[in-house]
C-alpha positions as CSV (number, residue, x, y, z in Angstrom):
1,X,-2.6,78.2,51.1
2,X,0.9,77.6,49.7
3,X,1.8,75.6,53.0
4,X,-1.6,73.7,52.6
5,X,-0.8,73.0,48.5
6,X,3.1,71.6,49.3
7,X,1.1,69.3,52.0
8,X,-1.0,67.9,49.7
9,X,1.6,67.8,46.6
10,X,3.6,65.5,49.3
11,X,1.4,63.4,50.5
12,X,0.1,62.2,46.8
13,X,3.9,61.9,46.3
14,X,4.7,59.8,49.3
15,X,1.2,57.9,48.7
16,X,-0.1,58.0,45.6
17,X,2.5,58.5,43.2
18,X,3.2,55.4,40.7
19,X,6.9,53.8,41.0
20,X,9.4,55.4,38.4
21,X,9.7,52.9,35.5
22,X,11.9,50.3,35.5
23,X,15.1,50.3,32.8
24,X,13.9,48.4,29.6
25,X,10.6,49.3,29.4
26,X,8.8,48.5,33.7
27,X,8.3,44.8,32.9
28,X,10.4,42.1,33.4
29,X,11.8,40.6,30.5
30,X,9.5,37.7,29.4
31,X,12.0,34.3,28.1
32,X,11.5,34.1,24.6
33,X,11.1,30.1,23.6
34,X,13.2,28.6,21.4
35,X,12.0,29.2,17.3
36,X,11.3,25.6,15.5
37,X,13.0,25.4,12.1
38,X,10.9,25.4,9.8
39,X,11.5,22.0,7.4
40,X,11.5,22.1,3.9
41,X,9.1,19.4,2.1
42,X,10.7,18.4,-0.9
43,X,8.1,17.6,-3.7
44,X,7.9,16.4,-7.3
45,X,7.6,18.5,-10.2
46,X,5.4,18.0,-12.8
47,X,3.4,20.1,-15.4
48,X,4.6,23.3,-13.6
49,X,3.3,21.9,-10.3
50,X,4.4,20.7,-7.0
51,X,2.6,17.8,-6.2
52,X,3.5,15.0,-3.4
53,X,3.7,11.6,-5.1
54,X,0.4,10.1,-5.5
55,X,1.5,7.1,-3.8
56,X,1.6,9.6,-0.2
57,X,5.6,7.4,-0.1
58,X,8.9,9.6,1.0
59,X,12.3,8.4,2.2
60,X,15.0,10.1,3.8
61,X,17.9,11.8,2.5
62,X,21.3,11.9,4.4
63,X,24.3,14.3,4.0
64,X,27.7,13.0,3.9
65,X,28.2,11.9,7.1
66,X,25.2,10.0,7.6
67,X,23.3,12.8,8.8
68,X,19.6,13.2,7.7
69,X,18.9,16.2,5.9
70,X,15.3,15.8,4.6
71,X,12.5,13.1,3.7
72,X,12.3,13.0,-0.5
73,X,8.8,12.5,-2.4
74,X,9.2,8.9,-3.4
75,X,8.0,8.7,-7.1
76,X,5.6,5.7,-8.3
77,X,4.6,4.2,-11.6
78,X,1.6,6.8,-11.7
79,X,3.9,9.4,-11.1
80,X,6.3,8.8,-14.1
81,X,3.4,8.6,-16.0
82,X,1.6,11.6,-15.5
83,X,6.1,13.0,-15.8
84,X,5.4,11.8,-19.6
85,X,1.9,13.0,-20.1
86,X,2.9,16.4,-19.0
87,X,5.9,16.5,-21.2
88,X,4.2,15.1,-24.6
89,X,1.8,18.0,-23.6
90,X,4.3,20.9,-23.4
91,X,6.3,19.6,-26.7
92,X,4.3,21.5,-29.0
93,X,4.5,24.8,-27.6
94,X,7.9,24.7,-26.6
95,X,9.6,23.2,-30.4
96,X,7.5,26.2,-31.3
97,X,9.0,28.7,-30.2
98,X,12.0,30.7,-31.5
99,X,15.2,29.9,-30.7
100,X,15.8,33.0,-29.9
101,X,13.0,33.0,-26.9
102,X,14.1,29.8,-25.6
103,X,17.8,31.1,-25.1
104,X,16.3,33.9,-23.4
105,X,14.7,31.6,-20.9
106,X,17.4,29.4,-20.6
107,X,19.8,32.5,-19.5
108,X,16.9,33.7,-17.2
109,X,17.4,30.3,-15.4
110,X,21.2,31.2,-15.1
111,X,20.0,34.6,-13.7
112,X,17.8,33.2,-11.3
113,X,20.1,30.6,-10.4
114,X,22.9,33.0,-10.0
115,X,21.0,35.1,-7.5
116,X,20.7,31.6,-5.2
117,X,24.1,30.6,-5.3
118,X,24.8,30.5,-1.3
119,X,21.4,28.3,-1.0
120,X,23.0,26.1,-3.9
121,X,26.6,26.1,-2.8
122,X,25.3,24.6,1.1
123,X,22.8,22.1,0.2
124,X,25.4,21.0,-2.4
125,X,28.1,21.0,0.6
126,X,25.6,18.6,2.7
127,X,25.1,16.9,0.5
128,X,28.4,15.7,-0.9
129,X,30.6,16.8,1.8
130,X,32.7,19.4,0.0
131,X,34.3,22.9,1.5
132,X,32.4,25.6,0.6
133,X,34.3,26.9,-1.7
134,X,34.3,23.9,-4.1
135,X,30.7,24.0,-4.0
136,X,30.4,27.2,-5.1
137,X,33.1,26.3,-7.9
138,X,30.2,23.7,-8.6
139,X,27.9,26.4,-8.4
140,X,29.2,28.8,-10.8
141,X,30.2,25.7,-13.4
142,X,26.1,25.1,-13.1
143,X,25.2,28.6,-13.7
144,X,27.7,28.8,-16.6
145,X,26.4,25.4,-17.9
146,X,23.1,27.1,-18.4
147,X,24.5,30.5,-19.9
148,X,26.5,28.2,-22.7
149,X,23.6,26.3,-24.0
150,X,21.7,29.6,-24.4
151,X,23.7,30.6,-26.8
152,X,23.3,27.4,-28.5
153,X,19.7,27.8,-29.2
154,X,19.5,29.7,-32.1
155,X,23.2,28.7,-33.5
156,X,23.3,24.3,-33.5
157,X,20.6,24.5,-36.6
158,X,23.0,25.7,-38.9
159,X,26.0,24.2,-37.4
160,X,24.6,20.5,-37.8
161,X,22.6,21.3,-41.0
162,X,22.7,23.4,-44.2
163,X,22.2,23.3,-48.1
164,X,24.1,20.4,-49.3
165,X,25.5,20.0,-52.5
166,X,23.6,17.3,-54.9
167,X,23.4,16.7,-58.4
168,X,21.0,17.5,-60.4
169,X,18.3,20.5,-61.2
170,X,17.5,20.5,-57.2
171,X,17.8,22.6,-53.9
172,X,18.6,20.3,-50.6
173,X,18.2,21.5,-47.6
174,X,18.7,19.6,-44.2
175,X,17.5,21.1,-40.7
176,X,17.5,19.4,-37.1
177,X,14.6,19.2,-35.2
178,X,13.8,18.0,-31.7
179,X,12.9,14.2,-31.6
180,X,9.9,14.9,-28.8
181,X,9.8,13.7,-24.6
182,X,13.5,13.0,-23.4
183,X,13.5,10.6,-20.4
184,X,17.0,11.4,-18.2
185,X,18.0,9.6,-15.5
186,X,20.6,12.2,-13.7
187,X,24.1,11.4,-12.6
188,X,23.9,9.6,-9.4
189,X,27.0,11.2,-7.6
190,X,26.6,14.8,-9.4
191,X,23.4,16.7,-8.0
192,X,23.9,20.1,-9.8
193,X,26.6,20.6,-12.2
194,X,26.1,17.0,-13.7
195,X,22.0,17.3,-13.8
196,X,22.4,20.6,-15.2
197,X,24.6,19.0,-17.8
198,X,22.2,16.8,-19.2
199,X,19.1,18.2,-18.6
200,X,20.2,22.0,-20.1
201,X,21.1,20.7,-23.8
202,X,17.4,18.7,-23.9
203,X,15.8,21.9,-23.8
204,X,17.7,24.3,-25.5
205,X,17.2,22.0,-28.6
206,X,13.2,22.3,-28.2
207,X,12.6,18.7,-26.3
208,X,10.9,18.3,-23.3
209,X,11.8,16.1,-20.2
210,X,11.0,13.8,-17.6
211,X,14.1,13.9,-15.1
212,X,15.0,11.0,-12.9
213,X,16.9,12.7,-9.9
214,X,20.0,11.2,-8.4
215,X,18.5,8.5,-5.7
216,X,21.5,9.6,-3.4
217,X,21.6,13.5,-3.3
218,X,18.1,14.5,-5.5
219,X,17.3,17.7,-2.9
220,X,19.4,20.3,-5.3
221,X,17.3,19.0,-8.1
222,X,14.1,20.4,-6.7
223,X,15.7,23.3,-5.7
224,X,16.7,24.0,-9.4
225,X,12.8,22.9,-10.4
226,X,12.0,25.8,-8.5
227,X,14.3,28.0,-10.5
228,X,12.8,26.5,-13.9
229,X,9.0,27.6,-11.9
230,X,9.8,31.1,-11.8
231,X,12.2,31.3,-15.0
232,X,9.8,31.6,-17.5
233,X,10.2,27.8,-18.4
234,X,6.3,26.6,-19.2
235,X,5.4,24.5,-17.6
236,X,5.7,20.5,-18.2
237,X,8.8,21.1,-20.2
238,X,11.1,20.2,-17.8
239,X,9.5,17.4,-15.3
240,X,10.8,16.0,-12.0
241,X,11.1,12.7,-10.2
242,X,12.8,11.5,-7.1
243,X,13.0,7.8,-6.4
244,X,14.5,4.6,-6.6
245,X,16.2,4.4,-10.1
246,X,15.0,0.5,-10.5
247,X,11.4,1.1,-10.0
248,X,10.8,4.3,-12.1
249,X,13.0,3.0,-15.3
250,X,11.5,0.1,-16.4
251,X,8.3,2.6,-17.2
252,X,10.0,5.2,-18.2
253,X,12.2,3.1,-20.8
254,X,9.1,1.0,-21.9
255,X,7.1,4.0,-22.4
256,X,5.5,4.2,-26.2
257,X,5.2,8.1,-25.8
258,X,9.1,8.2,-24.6
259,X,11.2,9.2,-28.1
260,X,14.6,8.9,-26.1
261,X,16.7,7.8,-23.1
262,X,19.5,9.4,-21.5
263,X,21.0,6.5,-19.6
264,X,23.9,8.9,-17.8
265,X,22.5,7.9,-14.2
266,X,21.2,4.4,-14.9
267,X,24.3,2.3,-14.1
268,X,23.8,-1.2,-14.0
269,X,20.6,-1.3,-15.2
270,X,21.3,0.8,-18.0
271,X,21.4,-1.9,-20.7
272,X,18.0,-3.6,-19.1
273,X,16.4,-0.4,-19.8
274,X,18.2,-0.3,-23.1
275,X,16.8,-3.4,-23.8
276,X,12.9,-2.3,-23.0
277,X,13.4,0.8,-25.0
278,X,13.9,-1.3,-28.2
279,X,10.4,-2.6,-28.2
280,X,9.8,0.8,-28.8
281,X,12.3,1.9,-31.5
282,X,13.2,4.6,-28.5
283,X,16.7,6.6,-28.8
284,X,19.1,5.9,-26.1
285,X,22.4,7.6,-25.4
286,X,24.3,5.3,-23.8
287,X,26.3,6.2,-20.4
288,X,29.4,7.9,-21.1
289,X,32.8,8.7,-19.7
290,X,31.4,10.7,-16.6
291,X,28.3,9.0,-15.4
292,X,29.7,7.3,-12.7
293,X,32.2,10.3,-11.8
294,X,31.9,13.2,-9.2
295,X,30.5,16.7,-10.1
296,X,34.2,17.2,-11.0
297,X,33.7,14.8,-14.0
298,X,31.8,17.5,-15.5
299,X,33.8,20.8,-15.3
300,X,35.1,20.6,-18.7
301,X,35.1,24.3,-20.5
302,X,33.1,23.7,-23.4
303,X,30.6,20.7,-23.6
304,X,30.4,21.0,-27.6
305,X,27.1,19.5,-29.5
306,X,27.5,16.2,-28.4
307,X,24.6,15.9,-25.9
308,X,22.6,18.1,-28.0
309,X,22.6,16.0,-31.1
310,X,21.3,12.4,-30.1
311,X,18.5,13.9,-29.1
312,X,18.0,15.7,-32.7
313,X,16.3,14.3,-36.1
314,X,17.4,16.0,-39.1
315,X,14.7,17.0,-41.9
316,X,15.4,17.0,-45.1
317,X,13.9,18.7,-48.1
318,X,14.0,18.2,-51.6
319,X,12.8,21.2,-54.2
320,X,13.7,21.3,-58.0
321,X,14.9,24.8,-59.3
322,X,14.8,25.7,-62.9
323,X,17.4,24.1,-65.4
């Protein structure tokens, strides 16, 4: 019987048994096709939303070097408008708030921001064709920018008002308070640290905005509107356009529910608009020193009050006291 069991234990093994398995697993290895990048679509941003321009218009975006980096939503007329509409309907609610609050949101921008530098620092190195460690310089600068007018919130109001000294049996107090929708048409060779600039000290003084992206280099724009979407910033306060600069600012400057103009990025049409925005009575700061300069043009350590206060109207308040 044992002679009969080691015959049949070798003949399964000489016939029947299966193959050992082959190293890595018995199959061959299957090739593994190449992955497709996955392309980012750039948007607008407006009323807390991502919508494609109405007009279903894009237009590429190149890097330094001529290289195409993405396609761009390119605003229209309807677009800027519905920018304004979402704006006037966010003022309300966001000039109500506590200054306190709003400085916490504006630093939770900075912490969000902060945790995205490397994405920041390489799109801002396509973009303008700097090393990577001057974008991140541009990088922190940005987050910094936003950490400074935090602490502005609930301190300008009694820096640029106060009791003030009259004569007679009264009390006179003067307070600042935000003048409404801001239109700002973003420095055209400073993508971050210059948008961030101008946009920042808008909203830390309780005005909302419609933003005019630089034409050239607008992708790190919507990259920061996606920081403002999950900062706690409600939405319409801070609204987004990429575009051509000449076909979005003669509505934006005309606009009747436009209070004031930041003309940093309009360059040579900057006193056309000026000139629209009269027939309105509309504010406009005027370009200044740095609007035609590099993200470098902007790297100076304290910014002051001086883009806060243009876009401020100070209240006054007369009450008699007893003689």
């Amino acid at each position: 019987m044992a002679e009969r069991r080691g015959s049949k234990k070798s003949t399964k093994n000489t016939q029947g048994a299966e193959k050992p398995p082959e190293a890595g697993g018995g199959r061959a290895a299957t090739p593994v096709p190449a992955r497709l990048a996955v392309r980012k679509t750039y948007k607008l941003y407006l009323g807390g939303a991502f919508p494609r321009s109405e007009s279903g218009r894009s237009y590429p975006v190149t890097s330094a070097d001529g290289a195409h980096l993405a396609n761009a939503a390119l605003a229209s007329r309807k677009d800027a408008r519905d920018a304004v509409a979402a704006a006037r309907k966010a003022f309300g609610g966001w000039a109500g708030r506590t200054a306190y609050n709003r400085g916490q949101i504006l630093y939770r921008v900075a912490e969000v921001m902060e945790g995205r530098r490397e994405q920041f620092a390489a799109q801002l190195a396509d973009a303008r064709g700097l090393s990577r460690s001057e974008a991140g310089r541009i990088v922190s600068a940005a987050v910094d920018r936003w950490v400074y007018y935090a602490g502005w919130t609930d301190k300008f109001a009694q820096v640029l008002g106060g009791a003030n000294p009259v004569s007679g049996p009264f009390y006179n107090h003067s307070a600042p308070e935000p003048t409404g929708v801001v239109a700002v048409f973003a420095p055209r060779d400073a993508p971050l640290l210059g948008l961030t600039s101008v946009v920042a000290p808008v909203i830390a003084t309780g005005n909302t905005a419609v933003v005019v992206a630089s034409e050239r280099a607008p992708l790190a724009a919507v990259d920061l509107a996606e920081v403002l979407a999950t900062s706690d910033v409600p939405g319409g306060v801070v609204n987004l356009l990429t575009g051509r600069v000449g076909e979005l600012g003669p509505h934006l400057a005309a606009h009747a529910d436009v209070n004031a103009l930041d003309l940093t990025g309009a360059g040579t049409l900057a006193v056309e608009f000026e000139k629209a925005a009269a027939d309105t009575l509309t504010r406009v700061l005027r370009p200044g020193p740095g609007a035609d300069g590099g993200e470098d043009a902007w790297l100076g350590a304290d910014p002051g009050t001086s883009r806060m206060t243009p876009f401020l109207e100070t209240k006054t308040v007369w009450h008699p006291v007893g003689v």
